[in-house]
N, C-alpha and C positions, 0 to 999 in steps of 0.2 A: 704529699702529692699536691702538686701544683695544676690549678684548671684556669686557662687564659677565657676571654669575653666569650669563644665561639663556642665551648662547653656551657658556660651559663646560657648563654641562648638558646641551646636545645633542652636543656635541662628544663626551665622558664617552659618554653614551648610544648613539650614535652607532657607536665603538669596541665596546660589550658586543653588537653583533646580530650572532648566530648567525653561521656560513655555511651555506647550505643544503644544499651540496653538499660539507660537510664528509666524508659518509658515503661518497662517491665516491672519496675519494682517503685513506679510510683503507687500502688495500692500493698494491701498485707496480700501474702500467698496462701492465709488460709480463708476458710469459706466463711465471708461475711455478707455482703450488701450481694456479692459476684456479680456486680454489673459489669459489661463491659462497653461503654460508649464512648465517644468521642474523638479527635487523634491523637491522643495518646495511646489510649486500647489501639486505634488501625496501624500507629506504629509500634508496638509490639507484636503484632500479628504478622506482621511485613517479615521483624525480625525471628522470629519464632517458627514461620515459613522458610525464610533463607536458611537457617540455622538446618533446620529437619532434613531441608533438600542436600546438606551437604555433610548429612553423617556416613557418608559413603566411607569414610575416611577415620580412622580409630580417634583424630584429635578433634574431627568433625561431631562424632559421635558425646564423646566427652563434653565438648561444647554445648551441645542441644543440651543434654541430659541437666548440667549446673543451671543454667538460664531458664531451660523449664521448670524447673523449683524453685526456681526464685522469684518466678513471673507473678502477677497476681491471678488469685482463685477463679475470676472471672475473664480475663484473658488466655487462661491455658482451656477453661471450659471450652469459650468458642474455639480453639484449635483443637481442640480433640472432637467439636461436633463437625468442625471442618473436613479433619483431615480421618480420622476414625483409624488413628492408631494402633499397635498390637496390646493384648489389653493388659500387661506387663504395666505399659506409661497411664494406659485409664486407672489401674490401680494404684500407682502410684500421685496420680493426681487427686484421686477421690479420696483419700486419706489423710492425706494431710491434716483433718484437724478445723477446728475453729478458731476464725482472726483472733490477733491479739484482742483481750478485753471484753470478747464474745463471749458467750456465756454456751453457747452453743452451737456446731456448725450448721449452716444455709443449703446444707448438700443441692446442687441444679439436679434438676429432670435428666441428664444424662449420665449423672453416678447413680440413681435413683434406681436407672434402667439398666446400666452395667450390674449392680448389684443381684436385683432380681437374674439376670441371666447367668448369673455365675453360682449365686445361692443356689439355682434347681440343676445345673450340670452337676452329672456325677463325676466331672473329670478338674473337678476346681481341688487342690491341693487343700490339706488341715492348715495349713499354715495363712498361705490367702484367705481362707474363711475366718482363721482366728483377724487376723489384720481388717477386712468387712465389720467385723461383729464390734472391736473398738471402734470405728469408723463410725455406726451404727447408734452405737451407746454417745454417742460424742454428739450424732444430729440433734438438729432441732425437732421437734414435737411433729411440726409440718412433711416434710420430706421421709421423718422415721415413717408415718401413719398412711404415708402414699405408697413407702416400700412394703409395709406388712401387708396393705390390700392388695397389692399387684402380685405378692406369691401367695395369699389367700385365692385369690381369683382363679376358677377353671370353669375352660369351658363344659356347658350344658352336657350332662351324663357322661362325665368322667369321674362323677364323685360314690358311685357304686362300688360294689365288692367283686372280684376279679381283677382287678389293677394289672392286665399284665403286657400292656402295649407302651410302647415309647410316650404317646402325651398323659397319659394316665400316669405311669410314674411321673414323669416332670411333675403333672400337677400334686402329686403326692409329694413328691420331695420341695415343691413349691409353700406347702401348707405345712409341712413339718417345721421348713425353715422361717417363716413365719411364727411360728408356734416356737420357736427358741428364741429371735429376737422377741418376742411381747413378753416371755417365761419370768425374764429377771425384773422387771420394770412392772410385771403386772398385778392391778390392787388387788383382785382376788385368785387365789391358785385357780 
């Protein structure tokens, strides 16, 4: 097959287009430093926006979903505190893991707080709790020790006997769950 100059020139040209989502995957996608400042973060936010608004569409969808996992840890953080997606993508975002070379993930305040509300629903699947619990095991020290206080924590006299109204269990099921994340990890039984 023969290709005359005005193939090579698109070909050439073809090669030099941008990527647009360059600016998404200039940090790692797991949970490290998760800053997210500057414009490089506000252009991945831009595109991480456009993208969302146009999963109307099965290749729109497709689209988000590849780009949002590729994004950095702290770039998709700010879009899901933006945008407070179905928590299908918060779980998928919170898992992910610790950056390359980490020793542990940086979980943000807002996997922190998904966790806690999904730990004490009694309507969170065995399988998403098993996926949390590596999630969990994976944190750093910091962020583990803010999610065991937050399902430790209930409010003033609902820690008595008769448990049998909706925040009384939550908080039971809050302190149980609690009490399995510290179980493996803790120095004394």
């Amino acid at each position: 097959m023969r290709c005359g100059p005005a193939a090579l020139l698109v070909f050439v040209t073809a090669c030099d287009k941008p990527d647009p989502w360059a600016s998404c995957r200039e940090a790692d996608p797991g949970f490290g430093a998760n800053l997210c400042v500057g414009p490089s973060c506000d252009a991945c936010q831009r595109r991480l926006h456009a993208a969302w608004d146009r999963r109307t569409t099965p290749a729109g969808r497709a689209d988000f979903h590849v780009h949002f996992l590729r994004a950095s840890a702290g770039a998709r953080d700010r879009f899901v505190r933006e945008v407070q997606p179905p928590d299908d993508l918060v779980l998928q975002h919170c898992t992910v893991g610790p950056a390359r070379g980490a020793t542990c993930a940086t979980l943000p305040e807002s996997c922190v707080a998904y966790f806690d509300r999904a730990l004490r629903s009694g309507d969170t699947p065995v399988t998403v709790r098993t996926q949390m619990n590596l999630a969990i095991d994976a944190a750093c020290e910091a962020p583990r020790s803010a999610l065991v206080m937050r399902l430790g924590a209930c409010p003033d006299g609902l820690a008595g006997d008769g448990c049998n109204d909706g925040p009384c269990r939550a908080c039971a099921a809050g302190r149980l769950a609690a009490l399995a994340l510290i179980a493996p990890t803790a120095d004394r039984p």
